[in-house]
N, CA, C and O of each residue as an XYZ file, in Angstrom:
840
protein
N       0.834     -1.207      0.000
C       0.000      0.000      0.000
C       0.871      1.259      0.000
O       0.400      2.193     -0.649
N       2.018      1.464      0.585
C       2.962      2.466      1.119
C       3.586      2.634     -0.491
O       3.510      3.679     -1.138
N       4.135      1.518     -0.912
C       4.753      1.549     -1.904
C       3.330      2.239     -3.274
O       3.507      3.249     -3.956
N       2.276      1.504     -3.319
C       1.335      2.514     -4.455
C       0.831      3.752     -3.739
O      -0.144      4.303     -4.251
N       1.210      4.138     -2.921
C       0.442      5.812     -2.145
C       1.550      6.807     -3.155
O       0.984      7.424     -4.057
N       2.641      6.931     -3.071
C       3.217      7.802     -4.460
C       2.214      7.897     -6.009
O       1.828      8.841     -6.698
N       2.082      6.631     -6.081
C       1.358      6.861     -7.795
C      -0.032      7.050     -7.368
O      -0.760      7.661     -8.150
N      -0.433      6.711     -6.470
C      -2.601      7.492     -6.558
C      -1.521      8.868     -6.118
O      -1.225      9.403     -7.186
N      -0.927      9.522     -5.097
C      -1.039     11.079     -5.575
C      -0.549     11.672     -6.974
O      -1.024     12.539     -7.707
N       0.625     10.837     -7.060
C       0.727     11.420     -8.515
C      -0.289     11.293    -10.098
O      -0.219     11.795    -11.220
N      -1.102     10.429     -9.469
C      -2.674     10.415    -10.641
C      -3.604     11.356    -10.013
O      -4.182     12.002    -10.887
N      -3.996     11.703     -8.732
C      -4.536     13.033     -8.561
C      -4.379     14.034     -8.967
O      -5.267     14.728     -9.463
N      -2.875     14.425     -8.815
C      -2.580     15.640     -9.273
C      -2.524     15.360    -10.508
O      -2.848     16.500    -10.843
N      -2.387     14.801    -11.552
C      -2.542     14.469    -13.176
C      -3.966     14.899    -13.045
O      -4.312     16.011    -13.446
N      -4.538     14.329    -12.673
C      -6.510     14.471    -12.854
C      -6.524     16.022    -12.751
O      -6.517     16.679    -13.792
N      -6.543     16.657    -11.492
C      -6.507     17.803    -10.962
C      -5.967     19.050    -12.132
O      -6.607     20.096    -12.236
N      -4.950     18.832    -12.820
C      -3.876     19.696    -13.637
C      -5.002     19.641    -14.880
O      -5.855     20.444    -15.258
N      -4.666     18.538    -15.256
C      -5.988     17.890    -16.132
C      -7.433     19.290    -16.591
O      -7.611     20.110    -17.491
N      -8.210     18.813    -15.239
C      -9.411     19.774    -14.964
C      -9.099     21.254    -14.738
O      -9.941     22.091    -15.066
N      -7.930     21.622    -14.195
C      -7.428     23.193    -13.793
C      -7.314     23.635    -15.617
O      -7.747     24.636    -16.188
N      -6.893     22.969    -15.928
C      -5.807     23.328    -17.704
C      -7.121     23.432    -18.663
O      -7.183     24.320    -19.513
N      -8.382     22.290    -18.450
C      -9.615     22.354    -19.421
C     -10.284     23.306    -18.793
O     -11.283     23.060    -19.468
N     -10.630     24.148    -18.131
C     -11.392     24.918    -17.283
C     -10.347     26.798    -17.663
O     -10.893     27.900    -17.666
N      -9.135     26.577    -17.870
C      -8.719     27.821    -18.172
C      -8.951     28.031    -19.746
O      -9.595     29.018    -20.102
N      -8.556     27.327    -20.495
C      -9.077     27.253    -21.734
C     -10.169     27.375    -21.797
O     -10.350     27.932    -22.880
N     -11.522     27.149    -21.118
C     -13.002     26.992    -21.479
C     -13.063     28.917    -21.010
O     -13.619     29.754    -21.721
N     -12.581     29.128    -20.114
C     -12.537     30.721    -19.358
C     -12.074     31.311    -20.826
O     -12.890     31.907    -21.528
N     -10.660     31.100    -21.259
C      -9.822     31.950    -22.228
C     -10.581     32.261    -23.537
O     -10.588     33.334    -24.140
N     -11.505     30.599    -24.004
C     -12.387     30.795    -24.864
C     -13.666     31.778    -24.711
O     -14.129     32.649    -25.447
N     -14.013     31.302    -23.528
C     -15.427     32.912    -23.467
C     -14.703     34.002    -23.011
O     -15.270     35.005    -23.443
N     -13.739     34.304    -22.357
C     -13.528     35.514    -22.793
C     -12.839     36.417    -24.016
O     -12.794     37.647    -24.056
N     -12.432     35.692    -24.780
C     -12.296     36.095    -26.513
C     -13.588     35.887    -26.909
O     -13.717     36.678    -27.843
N     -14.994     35.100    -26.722
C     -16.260     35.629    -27.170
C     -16.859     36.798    -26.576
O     -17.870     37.343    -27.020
N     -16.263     37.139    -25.641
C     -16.873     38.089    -24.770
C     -16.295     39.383    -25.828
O     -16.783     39.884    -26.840
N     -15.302     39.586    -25.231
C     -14.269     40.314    -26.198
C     -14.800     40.734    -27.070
O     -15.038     41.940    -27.001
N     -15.234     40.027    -28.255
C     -15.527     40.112    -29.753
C     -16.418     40.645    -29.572
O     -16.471     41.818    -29.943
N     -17.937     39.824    -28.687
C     -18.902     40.645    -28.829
C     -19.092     41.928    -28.280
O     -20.083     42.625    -28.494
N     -18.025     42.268    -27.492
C     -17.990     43.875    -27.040
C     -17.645     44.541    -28.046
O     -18.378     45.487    -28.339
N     -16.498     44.291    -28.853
C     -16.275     44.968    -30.353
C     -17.504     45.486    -31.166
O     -17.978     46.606    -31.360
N     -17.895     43.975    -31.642
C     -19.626     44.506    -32.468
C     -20.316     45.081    -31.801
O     -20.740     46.125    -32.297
N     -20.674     44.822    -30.723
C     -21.526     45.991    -29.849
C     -20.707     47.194    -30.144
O     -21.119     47.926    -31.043
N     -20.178     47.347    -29.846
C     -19.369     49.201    -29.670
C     -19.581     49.639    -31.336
O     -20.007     50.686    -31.823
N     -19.113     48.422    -31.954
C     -18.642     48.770    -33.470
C     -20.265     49.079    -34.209
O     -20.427     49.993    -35.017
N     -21.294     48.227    -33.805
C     -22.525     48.430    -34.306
C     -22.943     50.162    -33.671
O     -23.121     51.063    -34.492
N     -23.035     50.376    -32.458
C     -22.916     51.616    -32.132
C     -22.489     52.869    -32.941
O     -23.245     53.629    -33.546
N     -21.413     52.930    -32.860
C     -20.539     53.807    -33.701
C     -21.140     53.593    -34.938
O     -21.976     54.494    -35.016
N     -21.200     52.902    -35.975
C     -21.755     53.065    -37.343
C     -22.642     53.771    -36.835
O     -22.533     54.996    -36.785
N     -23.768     53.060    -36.328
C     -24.554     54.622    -35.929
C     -24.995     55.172    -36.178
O     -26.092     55.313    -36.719
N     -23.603     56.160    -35.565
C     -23.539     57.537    -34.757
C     -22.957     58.353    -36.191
O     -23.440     59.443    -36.498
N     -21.771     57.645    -37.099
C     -21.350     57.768    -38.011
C     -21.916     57.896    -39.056
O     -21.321     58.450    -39.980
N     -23.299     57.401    -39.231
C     -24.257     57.511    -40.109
C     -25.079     58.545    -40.118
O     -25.340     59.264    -41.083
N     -25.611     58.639    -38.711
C     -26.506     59.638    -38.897
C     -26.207     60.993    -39.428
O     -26.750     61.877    -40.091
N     -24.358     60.571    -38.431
C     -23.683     62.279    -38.678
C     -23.501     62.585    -40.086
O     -23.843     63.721    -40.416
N     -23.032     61.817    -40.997
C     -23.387     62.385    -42.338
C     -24.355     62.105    -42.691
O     -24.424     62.013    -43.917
N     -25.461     61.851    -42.016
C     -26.341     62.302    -42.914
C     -27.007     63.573    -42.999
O     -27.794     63.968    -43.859
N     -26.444     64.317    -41.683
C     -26.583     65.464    -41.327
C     -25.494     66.380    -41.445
O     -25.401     67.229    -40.559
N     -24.586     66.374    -42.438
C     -23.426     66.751    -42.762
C     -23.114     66.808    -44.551
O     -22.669     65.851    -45.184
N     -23.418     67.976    -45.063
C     -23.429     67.873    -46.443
C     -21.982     68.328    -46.528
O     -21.334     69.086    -45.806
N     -21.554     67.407    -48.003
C     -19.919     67.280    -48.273
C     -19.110     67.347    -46.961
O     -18.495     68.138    -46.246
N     -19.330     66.557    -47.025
C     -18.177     66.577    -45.122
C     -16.856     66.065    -45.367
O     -16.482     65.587    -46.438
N     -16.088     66.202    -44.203
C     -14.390     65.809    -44.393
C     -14.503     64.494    -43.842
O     -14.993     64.578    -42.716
N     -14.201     63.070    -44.237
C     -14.525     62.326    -42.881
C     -12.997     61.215    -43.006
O     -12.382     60.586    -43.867
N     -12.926     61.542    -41.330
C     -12.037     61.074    -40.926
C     -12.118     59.588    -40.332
O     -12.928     59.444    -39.416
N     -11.522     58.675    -40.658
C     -11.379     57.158    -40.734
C     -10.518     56.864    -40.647
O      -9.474     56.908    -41.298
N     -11.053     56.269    -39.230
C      -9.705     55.380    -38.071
C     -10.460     54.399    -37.147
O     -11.669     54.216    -37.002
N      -9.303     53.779    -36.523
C      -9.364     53.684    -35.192
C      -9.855     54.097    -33.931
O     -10.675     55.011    -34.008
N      -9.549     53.622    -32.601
C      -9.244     54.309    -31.576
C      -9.070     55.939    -31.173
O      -9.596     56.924    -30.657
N      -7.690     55.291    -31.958
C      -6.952     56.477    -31.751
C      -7.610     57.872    -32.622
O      -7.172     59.021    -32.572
N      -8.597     57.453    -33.289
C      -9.286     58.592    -34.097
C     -10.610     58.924    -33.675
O     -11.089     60.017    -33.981
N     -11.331     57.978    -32.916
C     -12.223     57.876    -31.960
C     -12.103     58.861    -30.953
O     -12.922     59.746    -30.705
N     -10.828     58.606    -30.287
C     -10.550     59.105    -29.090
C     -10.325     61.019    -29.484
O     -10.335     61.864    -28.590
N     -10.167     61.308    -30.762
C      -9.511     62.558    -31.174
C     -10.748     63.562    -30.664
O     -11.973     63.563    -30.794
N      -9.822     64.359    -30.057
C     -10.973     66.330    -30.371
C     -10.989     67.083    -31.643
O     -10.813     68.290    -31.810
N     -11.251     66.077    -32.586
C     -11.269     66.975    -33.867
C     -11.995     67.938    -34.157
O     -13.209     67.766    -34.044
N     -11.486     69.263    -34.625
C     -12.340     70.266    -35.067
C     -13.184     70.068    -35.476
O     -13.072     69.109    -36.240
N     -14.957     70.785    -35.394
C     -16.253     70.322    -35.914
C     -16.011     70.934    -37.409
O     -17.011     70.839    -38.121
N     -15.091     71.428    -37.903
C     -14.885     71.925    -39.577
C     -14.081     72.419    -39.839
O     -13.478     73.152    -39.056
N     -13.680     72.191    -41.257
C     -12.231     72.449    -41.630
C     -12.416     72.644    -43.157
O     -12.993     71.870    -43.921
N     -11.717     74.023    -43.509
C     -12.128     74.649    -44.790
C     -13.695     74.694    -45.333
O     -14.096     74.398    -46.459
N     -14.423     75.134    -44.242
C     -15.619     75.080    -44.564
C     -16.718     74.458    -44.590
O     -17.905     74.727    -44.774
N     -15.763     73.103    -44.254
C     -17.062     72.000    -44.481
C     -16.686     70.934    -43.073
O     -15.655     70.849    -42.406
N     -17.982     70.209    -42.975
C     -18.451     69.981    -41.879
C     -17.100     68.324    -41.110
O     -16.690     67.447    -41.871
N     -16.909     68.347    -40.317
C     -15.700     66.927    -40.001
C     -16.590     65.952    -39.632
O     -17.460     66.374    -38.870
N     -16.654     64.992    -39.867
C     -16.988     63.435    -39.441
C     -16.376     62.698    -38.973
O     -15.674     62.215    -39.862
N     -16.065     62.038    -37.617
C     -14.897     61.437    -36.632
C     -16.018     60.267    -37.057
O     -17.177     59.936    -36.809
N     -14.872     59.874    -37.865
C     -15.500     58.159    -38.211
C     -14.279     56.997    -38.071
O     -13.875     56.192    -38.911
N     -13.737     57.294    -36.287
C     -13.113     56.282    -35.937
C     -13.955     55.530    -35.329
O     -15.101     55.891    -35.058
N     -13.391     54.228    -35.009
C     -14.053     53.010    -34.499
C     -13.191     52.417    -33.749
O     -12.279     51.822    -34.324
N     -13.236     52.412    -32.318
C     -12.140     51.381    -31.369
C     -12.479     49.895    -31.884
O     -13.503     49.232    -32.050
N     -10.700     49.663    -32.100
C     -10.603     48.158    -32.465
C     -10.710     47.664    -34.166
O     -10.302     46.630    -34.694
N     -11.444     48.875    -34.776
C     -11.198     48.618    -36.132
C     -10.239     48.167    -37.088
O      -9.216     48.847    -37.010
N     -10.184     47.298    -37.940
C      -9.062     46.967    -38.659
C      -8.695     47.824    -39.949
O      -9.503     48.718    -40.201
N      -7.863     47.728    -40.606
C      -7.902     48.427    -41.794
C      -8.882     47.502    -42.676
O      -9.257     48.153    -43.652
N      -9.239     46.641    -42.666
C     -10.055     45.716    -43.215
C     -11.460     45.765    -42.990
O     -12.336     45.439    -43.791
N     -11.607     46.218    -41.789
C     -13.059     46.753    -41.712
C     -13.189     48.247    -41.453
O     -14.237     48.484    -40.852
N     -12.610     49.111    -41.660
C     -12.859     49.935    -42.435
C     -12.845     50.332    -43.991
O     -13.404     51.172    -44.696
N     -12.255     49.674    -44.098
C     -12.640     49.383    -46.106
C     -13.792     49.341    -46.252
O     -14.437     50.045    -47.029
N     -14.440     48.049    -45.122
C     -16.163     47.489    -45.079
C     -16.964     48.601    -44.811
O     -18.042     48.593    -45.405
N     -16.723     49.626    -44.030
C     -16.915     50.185    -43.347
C     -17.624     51.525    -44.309
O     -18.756     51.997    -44.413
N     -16.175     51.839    -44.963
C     -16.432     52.757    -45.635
C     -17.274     52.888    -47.197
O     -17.655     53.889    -47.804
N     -17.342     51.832    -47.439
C     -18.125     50.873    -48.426
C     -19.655     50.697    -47.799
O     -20.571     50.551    -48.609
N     -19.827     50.702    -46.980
C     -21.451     50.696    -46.361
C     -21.629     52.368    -46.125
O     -22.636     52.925    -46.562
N     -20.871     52.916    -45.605
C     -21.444     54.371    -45.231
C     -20.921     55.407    -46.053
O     -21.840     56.184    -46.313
N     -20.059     55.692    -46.475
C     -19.422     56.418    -47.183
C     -20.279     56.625    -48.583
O     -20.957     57.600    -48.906
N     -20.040     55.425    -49.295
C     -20.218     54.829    -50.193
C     -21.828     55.940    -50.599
O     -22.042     56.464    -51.692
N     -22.563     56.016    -49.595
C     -24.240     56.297    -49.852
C     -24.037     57.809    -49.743
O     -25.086     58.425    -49.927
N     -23.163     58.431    -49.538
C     -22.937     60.356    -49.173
C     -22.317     60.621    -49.740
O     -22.603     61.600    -50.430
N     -20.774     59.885    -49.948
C     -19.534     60.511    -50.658
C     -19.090     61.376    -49.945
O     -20.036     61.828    -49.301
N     -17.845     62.052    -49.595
C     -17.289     62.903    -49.058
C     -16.552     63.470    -49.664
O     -15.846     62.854    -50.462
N     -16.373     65.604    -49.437
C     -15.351     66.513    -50.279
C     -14.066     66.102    -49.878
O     -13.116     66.462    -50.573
N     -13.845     65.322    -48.750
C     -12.365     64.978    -48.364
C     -12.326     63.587    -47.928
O     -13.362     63.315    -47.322
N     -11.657     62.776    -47.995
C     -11.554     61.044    -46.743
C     -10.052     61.766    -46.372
O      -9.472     62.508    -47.166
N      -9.555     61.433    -45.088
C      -8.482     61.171    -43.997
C      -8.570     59.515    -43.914
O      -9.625     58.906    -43.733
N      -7.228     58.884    -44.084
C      -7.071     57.605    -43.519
C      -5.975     57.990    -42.463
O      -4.858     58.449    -42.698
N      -6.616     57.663    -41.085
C      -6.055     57.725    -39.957
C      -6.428     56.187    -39.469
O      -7.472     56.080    -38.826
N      -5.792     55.196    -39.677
C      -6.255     53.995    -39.311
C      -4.478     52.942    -39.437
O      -3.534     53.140    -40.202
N      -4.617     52.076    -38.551
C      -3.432     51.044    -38.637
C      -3.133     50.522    -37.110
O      -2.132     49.821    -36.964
N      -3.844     50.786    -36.102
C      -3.013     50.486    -34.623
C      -3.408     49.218    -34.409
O      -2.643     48.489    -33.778
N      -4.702     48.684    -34.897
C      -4.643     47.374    -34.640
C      -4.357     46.445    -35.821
O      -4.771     45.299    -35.997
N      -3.472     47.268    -36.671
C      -2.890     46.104    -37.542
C      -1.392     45.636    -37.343
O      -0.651     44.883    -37.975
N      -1.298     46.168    -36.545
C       0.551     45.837    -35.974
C       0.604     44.184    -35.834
O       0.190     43.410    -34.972
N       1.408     43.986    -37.266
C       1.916     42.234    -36.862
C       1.166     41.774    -38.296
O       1.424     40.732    -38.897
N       0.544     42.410    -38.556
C      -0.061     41.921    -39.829
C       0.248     41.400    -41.290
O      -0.186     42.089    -42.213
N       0.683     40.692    -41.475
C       1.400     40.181    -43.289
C       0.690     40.923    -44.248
O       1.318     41.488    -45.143
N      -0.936     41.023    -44.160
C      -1.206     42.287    -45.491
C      -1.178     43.537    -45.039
O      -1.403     44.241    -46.023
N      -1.022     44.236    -44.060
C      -1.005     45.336    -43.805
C      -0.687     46.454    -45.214
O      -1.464     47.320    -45.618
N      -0.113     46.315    -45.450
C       0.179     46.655    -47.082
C      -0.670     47.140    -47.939
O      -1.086     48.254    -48.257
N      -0.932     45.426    -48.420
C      -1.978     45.158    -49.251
C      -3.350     45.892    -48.548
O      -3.955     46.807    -49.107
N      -3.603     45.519    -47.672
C      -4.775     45.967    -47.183
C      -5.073     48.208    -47.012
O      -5.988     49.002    -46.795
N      -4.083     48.209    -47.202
C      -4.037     49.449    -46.749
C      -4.559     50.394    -48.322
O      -5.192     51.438    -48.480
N      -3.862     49.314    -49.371
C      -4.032     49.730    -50.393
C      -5.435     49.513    -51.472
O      -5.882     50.137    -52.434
N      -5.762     48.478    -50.843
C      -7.131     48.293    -51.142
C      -8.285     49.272    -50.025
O      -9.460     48.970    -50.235
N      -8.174     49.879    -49.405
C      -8.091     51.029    -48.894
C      -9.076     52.300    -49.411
O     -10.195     52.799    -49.290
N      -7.465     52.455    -50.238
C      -7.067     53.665    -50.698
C      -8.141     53.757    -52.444
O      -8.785     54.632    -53.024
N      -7.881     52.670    -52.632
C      -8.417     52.109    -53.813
C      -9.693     51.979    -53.381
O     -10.141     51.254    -54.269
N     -10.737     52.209    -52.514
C     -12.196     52.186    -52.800
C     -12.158     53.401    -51.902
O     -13.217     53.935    -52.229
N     -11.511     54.348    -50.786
C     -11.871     55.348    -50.617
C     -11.684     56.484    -52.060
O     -12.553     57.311    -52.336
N     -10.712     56.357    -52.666
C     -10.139     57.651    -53.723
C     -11.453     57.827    -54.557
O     -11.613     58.974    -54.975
N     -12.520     56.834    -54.914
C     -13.568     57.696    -55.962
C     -14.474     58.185    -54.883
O     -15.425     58.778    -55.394
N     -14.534     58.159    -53.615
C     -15.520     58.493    -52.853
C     -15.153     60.184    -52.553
O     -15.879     61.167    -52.400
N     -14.164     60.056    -52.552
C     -13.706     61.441    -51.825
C     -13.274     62.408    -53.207
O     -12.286     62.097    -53.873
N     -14.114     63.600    -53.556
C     -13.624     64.657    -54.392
C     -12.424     65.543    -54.228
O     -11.952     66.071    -55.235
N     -11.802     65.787    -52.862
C     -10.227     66.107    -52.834
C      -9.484     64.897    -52.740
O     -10.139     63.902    -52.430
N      -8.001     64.725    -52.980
C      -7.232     63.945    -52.706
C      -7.149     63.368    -51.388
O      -7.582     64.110    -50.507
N      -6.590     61.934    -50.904
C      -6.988     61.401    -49.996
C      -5.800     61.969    -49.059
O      -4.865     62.412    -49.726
N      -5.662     62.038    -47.905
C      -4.788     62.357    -46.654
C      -4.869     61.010    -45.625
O      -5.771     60.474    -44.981
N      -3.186     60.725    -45.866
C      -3.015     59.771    -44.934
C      -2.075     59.974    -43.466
O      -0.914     60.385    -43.458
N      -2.441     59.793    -42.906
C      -1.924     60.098    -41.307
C      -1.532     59.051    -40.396
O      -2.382     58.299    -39.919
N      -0.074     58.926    -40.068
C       0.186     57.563    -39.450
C      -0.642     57.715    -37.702
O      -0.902     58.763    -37.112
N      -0.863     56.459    -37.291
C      -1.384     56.105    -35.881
C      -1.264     54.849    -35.616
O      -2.147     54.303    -34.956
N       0.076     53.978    -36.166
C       0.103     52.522    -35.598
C       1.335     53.196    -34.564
O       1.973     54.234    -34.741
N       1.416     52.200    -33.417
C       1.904     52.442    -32.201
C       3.956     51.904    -32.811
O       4.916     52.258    -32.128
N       4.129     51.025    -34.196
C       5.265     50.610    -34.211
C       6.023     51.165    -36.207
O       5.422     51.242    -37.279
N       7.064     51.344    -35.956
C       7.602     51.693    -37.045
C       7.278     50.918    -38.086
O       6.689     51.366    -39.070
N       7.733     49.352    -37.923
C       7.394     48.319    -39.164
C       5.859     48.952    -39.716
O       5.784     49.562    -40.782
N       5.009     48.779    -39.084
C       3.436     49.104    -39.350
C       3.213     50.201    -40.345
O       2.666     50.100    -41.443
N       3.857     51.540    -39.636
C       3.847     51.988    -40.257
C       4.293     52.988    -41.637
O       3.913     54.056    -42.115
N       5.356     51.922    -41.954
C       6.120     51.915    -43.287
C       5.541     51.360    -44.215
O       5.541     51.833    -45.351
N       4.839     50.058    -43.836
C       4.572     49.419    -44.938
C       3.467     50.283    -45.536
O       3.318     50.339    -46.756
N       2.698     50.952    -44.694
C       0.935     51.984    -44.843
C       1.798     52.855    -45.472
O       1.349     53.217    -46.559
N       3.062     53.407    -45.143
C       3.726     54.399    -46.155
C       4.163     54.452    -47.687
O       4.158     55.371    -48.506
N       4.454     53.424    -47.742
C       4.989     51.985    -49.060
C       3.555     52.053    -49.836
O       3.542     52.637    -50.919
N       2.459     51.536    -49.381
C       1.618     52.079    -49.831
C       0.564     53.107    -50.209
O      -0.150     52.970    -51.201
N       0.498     54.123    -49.394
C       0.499     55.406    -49.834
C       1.100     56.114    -50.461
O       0.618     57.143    -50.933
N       2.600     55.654    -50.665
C       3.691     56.633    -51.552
C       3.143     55.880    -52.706
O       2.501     56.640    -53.432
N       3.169     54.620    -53.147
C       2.798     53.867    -54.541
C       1.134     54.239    -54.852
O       0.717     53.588    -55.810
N       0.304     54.977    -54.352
C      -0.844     55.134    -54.549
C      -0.870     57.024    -54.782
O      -1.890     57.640    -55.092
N       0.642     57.734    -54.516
C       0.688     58.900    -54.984
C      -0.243     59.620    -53.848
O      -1.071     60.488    -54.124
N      -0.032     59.221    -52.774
C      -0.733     59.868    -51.331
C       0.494     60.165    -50.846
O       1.446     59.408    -51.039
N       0.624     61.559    -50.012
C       1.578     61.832    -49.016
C       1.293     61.182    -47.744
O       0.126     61.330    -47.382
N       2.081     60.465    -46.922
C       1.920     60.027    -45.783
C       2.562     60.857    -44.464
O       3.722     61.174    -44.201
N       1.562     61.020    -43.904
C       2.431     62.432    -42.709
C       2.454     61.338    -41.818
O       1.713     60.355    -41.806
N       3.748     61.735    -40.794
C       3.997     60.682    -39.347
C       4.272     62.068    -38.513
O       5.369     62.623    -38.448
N       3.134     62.494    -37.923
C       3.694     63.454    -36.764
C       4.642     62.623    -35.861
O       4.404     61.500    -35.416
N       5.985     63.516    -35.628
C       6.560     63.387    -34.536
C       5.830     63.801    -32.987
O       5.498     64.875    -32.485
N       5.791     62.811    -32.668
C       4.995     62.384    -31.331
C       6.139     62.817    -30.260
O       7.189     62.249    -30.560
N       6.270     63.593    -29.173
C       7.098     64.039    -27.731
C       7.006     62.504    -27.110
O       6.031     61.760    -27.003
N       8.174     62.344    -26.799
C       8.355     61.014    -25.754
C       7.464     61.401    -24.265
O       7.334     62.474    -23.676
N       6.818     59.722    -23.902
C       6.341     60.017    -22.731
C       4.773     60.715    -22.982
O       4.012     61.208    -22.150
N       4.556     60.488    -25.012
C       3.169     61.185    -24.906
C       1.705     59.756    -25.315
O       0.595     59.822    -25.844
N       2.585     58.556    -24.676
C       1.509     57.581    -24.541
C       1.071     57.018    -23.780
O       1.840     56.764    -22.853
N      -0.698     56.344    -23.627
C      -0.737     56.236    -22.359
C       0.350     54.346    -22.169
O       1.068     53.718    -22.948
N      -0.090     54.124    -20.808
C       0.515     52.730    -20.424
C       0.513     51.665    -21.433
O       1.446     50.873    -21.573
N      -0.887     51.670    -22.342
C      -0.669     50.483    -23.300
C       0.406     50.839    -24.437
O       0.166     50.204    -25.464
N       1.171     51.413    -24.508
C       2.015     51.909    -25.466
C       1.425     52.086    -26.819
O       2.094     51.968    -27.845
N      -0.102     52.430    -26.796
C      -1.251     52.876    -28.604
C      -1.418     53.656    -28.406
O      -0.760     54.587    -28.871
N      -2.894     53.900    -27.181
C      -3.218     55.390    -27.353
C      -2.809     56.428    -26.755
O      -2.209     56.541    -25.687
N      -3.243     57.363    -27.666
C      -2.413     58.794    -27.337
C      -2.804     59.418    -25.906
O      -3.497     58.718    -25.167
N      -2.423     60.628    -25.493
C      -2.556     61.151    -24.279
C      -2.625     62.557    -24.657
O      -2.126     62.913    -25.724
N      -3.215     63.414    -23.857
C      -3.420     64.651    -24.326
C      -2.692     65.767    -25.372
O      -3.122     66.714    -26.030
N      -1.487     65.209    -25.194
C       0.038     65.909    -25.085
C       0.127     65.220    -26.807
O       0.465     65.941    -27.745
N      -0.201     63.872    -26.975
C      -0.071     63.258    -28.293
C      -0.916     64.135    -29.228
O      -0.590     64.718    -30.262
N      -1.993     64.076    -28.636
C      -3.200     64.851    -29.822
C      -2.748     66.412    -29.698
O      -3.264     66.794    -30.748
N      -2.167     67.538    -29.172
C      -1.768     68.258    -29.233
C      -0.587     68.624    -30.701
O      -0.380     69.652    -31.346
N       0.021     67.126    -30.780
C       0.876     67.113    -32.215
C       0.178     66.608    -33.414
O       0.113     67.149    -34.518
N      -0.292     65.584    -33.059
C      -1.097     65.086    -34.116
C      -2.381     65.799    -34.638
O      -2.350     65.977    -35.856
N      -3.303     66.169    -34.123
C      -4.139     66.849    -34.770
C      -3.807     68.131    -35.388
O      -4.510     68.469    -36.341
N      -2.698     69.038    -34.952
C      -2.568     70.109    -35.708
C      -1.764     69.910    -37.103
O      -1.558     70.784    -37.944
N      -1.251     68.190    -37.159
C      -0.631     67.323    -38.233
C      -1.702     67.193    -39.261
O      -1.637     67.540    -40.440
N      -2.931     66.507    -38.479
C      -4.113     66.139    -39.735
C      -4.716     67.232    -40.136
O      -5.397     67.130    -41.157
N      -4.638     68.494    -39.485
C      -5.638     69.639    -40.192
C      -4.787     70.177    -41.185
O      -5.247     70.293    -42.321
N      -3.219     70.646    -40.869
C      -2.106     70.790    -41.793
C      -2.988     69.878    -43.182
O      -3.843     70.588    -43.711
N      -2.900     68.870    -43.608
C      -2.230     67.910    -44.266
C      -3.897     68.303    -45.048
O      -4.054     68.832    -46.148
N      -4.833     67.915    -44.218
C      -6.545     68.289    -44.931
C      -6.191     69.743    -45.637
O      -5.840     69.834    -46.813
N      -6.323     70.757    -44.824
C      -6.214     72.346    -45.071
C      -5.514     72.176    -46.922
O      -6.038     72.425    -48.008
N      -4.398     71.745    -46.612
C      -3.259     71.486    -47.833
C      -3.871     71.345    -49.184
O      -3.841     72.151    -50.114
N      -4.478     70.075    -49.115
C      -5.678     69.271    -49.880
C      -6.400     70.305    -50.288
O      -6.117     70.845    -51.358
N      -7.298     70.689    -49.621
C      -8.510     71.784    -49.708
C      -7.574     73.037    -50.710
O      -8.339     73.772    -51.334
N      -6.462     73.262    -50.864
C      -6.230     74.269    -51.201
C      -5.620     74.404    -52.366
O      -5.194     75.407    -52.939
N      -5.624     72.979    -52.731
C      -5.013     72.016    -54.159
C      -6.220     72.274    -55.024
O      -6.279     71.799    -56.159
């Protein structure tokens, strides 16, 4: 008996590890459903809000992003015509393509801003995607398109540059002050949008005057 009391504990704790290990996985799995469905919730939201606003916004400038474009104090108008903050936390460059193809698509806009890329960091099409993009915003928008970097890492956003330079878009990268992000090392902090937005009105204004 002395001699099998080692192997029943060591098959307990097998069992035990067992049930601890299927039970974190079953957690890890609903909370990536959880996750997601907080996205579409927020993301169904925001369309919206994004909708209505142009629809109450003749020839508008509209700006398409992210978060980080979400989160912006953008001026309510610029050269005259009305701004549309048509960021979306968590958006991809991929669904804003979708994005802009469902809403855009039905108003058209005197300007598009692509301010979008933070959650594509790590991405193999980032590129490609950026450029297919560019390629269904450019007949929507009657000025030239304005692209504005906001991925949190250099790789990211070279390649969005790579493709904006080959699509004959200028790509602006405001220099950002160290120390102007919050803890997750993406979004900006007061001090960030202080550089950056007087970057995207520069770069619109420019456009408008072409």
């Amino acid at each position: 008996m002395r001699r099998a009391f080692p192997w029943i504990l060591t098959a307990i704790f097998f069992v035990a590890f067992v049930a601890s290990y299927s039970e974190l996985q079953r957690v890890r799995k609903r909370f990536g459903e959880v996750t997601q469905h907080s996205f579409h919730d927020h993301a169904e939201v925001r369309e919206f809000m994004i909708r209505a606003a142009l629809a109450d916004a003749p020839n508008p400038i509209v700006v398409l992003g992210d978060s980080i474009t979400e989160m912006a104090p953008l001026p309510r108008q610029l050269c005259g015509h009305p701004v549309v903050n048509a960021g979306v936390g968590g958006q991809t460059i991929q669904e804003a393509r979708r994005l802009t193809q469902r809403l855009v698509n039905a108003h058209g806009a005197y300007l598009i801003a692509l301010t979008i890329g933070a959650n594509d960091v790590g991405s193999r099409t980032v590129q490609r995607d950026f450029a297919d993009l560019i390629e269904t915003a450019r007949p929507l928008s009657a000025r030239p398109l304005v692209a504005v970097a906001v991925a949190p890492d250099t790789q990211t956003n070279r390649k969005i540059g790579e493709a904006a330079t080959a699509a004959g878009l200028q790509f602006v990268v405001p220099q950002l002050p160290l120390g102007s992000k919050m803890p997750d090392g993406i979004h900006f902090t007061a001090e960030a949008y202080k550089v950056w937005i007087p970057a995207i009105e520069a770069a619109i204004s420019k456009q408008c005057a072409t």
